[in-house]
C-alpha positions as protocol buffer text, in pm:
chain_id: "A"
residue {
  index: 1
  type: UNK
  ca { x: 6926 y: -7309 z: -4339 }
}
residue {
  index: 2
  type: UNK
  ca { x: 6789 y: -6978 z: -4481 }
}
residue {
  index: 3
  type: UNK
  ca { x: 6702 y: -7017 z: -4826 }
}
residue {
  index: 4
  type: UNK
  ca { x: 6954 y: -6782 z: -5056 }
}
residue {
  index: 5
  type: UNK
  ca { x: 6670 y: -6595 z: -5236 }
}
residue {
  index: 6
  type: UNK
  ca { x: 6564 y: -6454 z: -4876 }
}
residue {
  index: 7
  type: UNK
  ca { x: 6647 y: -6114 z: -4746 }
}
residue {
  index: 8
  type: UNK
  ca { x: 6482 y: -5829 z: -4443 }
}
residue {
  index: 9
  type: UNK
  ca { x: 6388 y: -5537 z: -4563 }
}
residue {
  index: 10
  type: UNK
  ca { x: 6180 y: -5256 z: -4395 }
}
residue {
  index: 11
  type: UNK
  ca { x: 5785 y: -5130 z: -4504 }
}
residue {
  index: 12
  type: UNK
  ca { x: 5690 y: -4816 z: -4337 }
}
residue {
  index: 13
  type: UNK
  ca { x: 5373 y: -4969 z: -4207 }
}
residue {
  index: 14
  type: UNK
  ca { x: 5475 y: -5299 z: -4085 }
}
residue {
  index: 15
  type: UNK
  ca { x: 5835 y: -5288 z: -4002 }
}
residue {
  index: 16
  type: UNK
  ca { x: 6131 y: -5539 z: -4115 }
}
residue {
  index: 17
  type: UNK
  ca { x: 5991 y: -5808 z: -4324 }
}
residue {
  index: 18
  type: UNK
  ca { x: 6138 y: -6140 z: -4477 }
}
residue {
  index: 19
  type: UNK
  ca { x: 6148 y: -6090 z: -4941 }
}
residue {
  index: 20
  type: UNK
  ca { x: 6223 y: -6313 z: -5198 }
}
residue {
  index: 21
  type: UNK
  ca { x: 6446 y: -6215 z: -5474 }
}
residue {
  index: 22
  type: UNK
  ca { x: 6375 y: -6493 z: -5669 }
}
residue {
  index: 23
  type: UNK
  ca { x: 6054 y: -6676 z: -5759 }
}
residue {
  index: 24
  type: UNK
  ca { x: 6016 y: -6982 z: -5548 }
}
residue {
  index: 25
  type: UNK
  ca { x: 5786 y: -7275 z: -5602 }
}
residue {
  index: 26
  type: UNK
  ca { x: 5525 y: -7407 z: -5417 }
}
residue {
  index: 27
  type: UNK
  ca { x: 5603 y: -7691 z: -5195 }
}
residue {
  index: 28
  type: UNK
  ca { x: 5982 y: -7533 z: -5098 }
}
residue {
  index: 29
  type: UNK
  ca { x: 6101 y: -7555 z: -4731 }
}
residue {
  index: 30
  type: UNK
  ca { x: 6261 y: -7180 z: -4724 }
}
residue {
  index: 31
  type: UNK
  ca { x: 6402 y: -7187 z: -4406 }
}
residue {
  index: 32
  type: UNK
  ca { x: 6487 y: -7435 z: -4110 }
}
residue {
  index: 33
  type: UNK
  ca { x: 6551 y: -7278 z: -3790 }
}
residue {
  index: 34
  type: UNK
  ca { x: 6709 y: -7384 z: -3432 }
}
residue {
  index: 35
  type: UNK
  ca { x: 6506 y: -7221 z: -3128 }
}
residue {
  index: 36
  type: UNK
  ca { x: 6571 y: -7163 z: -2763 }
}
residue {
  index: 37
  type: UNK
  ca { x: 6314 y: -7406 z: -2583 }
}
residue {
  index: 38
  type: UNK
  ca { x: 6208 y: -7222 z: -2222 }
}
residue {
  index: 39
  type: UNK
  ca { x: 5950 y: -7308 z: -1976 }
}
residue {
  index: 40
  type: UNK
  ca { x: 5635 y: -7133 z: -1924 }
}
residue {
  index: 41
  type: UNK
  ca { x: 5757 y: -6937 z: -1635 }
}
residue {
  index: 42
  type: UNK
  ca { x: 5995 y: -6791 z: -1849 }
}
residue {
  index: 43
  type: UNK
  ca { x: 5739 y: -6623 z: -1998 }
}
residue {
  index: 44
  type: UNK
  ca { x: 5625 y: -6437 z: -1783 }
}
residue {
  index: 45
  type: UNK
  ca { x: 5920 y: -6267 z: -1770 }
}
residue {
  index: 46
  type: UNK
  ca { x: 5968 y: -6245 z: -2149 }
}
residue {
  index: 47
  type: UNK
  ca { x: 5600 y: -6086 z: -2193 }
}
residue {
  index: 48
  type: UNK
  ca { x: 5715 y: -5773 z: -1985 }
}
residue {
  index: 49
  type: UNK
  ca { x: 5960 y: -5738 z: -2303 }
}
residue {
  index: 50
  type: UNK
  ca { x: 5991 y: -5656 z: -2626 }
}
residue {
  index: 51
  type: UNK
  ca { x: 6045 y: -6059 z: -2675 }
}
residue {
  index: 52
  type: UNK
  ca { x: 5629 y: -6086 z: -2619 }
}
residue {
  index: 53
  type: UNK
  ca { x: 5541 y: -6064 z: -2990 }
}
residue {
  index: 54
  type: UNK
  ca { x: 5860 y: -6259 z: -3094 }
}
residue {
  index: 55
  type: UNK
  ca { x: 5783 y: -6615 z: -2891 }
}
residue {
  index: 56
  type: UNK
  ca { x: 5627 y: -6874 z: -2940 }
}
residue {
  index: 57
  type: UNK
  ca { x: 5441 y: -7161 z: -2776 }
}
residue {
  index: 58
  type: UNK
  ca { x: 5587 y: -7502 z: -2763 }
}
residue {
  index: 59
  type: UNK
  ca { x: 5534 y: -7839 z: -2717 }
}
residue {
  index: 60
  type: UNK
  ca { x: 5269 y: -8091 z: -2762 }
}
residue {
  index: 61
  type: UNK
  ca { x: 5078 y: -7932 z: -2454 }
}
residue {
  index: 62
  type: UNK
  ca { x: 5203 y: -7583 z: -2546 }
}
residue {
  index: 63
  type: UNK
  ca { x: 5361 y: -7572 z: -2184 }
}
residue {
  index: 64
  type: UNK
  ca { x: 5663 y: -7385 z: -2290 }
}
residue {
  index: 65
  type: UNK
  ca { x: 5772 y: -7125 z: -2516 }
}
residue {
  index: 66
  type: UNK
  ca { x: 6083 y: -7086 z: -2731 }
}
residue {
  index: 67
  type: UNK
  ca { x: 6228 y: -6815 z: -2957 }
}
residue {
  index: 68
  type: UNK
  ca { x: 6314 y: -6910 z: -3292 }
}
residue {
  index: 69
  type: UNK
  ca { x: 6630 y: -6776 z: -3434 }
}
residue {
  index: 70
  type: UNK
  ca { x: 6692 y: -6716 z: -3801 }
}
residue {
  index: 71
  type: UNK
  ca { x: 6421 y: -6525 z: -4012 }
}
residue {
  index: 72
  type: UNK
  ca { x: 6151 y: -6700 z: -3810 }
}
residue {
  index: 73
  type: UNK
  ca { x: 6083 y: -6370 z: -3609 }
}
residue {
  index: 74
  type: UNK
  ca { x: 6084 y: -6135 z: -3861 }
}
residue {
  index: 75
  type: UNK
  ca { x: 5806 y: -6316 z: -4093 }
}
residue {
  index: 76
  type: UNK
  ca { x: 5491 y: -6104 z: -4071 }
}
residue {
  index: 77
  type: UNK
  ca { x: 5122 y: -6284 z: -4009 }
}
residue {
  index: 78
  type: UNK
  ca { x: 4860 y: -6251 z: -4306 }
}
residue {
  index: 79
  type: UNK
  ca { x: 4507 y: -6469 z: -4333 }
}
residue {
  index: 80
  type: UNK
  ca { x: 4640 y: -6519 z: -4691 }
}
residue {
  index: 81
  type: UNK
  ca { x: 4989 y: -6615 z: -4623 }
}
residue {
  index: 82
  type: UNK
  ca { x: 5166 y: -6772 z: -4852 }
}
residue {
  index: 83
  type: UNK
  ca { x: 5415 y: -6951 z: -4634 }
}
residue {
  index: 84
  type: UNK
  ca { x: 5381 y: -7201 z: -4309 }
}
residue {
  index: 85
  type: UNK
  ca { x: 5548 y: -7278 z: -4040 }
}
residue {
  index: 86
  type: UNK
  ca { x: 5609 y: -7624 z: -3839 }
}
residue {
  index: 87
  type: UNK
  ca { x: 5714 y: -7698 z: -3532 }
}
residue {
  index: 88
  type: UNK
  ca { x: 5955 y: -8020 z: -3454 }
}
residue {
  index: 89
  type: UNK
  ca { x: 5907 y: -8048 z: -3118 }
}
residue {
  index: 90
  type: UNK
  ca { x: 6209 y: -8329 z: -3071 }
}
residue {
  index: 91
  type: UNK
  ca { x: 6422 y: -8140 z: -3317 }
}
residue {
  index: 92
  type: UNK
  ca { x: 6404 y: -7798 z: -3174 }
}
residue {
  index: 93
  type: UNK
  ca { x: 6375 y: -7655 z: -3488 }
}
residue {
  index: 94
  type: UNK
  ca { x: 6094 y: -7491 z: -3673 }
}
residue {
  index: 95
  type: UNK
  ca { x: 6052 y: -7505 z: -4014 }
}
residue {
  index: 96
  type: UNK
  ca { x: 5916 y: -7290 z: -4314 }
}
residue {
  index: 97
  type: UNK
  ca { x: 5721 y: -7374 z: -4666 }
}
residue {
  index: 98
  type: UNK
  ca { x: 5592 y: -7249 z: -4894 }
}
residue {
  index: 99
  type: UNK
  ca { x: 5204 y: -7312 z: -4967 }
}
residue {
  index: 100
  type: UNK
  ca { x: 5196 y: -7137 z: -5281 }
}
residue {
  index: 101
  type: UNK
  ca { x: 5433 y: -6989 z: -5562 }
}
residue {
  index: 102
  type: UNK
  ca { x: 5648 y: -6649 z: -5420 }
}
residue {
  index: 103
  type: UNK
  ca { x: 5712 y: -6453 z: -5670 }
}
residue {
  index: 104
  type: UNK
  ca { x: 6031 y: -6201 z: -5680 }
}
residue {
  index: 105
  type: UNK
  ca { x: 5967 y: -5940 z: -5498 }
}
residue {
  index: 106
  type: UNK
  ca { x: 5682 y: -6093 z: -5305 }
}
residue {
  index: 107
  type: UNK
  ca { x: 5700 y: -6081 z: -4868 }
}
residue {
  index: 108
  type: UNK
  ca { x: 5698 y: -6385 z: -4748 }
}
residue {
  index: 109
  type: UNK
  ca { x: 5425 y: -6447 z: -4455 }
}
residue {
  index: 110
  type: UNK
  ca { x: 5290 y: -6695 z: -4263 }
}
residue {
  index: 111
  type: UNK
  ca { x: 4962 y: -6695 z: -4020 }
}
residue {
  index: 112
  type: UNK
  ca { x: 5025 y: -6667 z: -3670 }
}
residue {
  index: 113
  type: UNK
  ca { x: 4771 y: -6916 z: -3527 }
}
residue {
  index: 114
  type: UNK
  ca { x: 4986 y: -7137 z: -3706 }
}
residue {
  index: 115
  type: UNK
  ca { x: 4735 y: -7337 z: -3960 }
}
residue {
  index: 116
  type: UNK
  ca { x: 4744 y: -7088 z: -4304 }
}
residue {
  index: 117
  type: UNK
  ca { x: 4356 y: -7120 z: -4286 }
}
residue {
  index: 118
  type: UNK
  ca { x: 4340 y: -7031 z: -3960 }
}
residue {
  index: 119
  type: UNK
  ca { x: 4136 y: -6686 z: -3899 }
}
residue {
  index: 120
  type: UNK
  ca { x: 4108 y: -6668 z: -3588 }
}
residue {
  index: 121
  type: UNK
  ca { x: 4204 y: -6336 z: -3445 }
}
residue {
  index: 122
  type: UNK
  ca { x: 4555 y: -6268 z: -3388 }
}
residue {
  index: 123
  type: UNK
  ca { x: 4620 y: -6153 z: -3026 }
}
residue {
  index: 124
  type: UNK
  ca { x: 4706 y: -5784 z: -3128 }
}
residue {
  index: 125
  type: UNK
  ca { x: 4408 y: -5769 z: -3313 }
}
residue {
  index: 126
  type: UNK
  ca { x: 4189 y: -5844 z: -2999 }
}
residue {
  index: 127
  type: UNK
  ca { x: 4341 y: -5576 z: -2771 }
}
């Protein structure tokens, strides 16, 4: 489930990015997305690829990975997101909210460490 008001569009200085075209309340779950569950020797394979920025760690001991599928990929990482994202480890899905009112217009982001508060630095900040 990808909420209708969603769409990608592309910024010059950070690539394809997930929009609203609609305002859209706090509190809304925006998207709900299936992912491909892997194990962590996958990885190493997928970190020689493109895929590296794109997965994500899984389980309750974060000894796999998956990619999501959907808009989950495409949402950009800001320390003052105003999405975030969960992780239903049984489900195989993860799942989007809002945290604050999206206005139309507005990109849609979520921070990558996973907690919205979270500032922490991203791994491509700390190469």
């Amino acid at each position: 489930m990808i909420h209708p008001s969603l769409y990608i569009d592309f910024l010059e200085k950070k690539g394809k990015c997930v929009f609203t075209s609609e305002a859209i309340p706090e509190g809304v779950v925006v998207e709900i997305s299936p992912v491909i569950v892997m194990q962590a020797t996958d990885r190493i394979h997928l970190d020689k690829t493109l895929l590296h920025d794109y997965i994500f760690e899984w389980g309750e001991l974060k000894d796999q990975c998956c990619m999501a599928l959907g808009f989950i990929p495409i949402y950009n990482h800001s320390y003052a997101s105003n999405c975030e994202y969960f992780m239903d480890y049984d489900s195989e899905i993860i799942f989007v909210k809002t945290i604050r009112q999206i206005e139309m217009g507005e990109e849609l982001t979520f921070n990558y460490n996973g907690d919205w508060n979270n500032e922490t630095p991203v791994w491509f900040e700390t190469v």
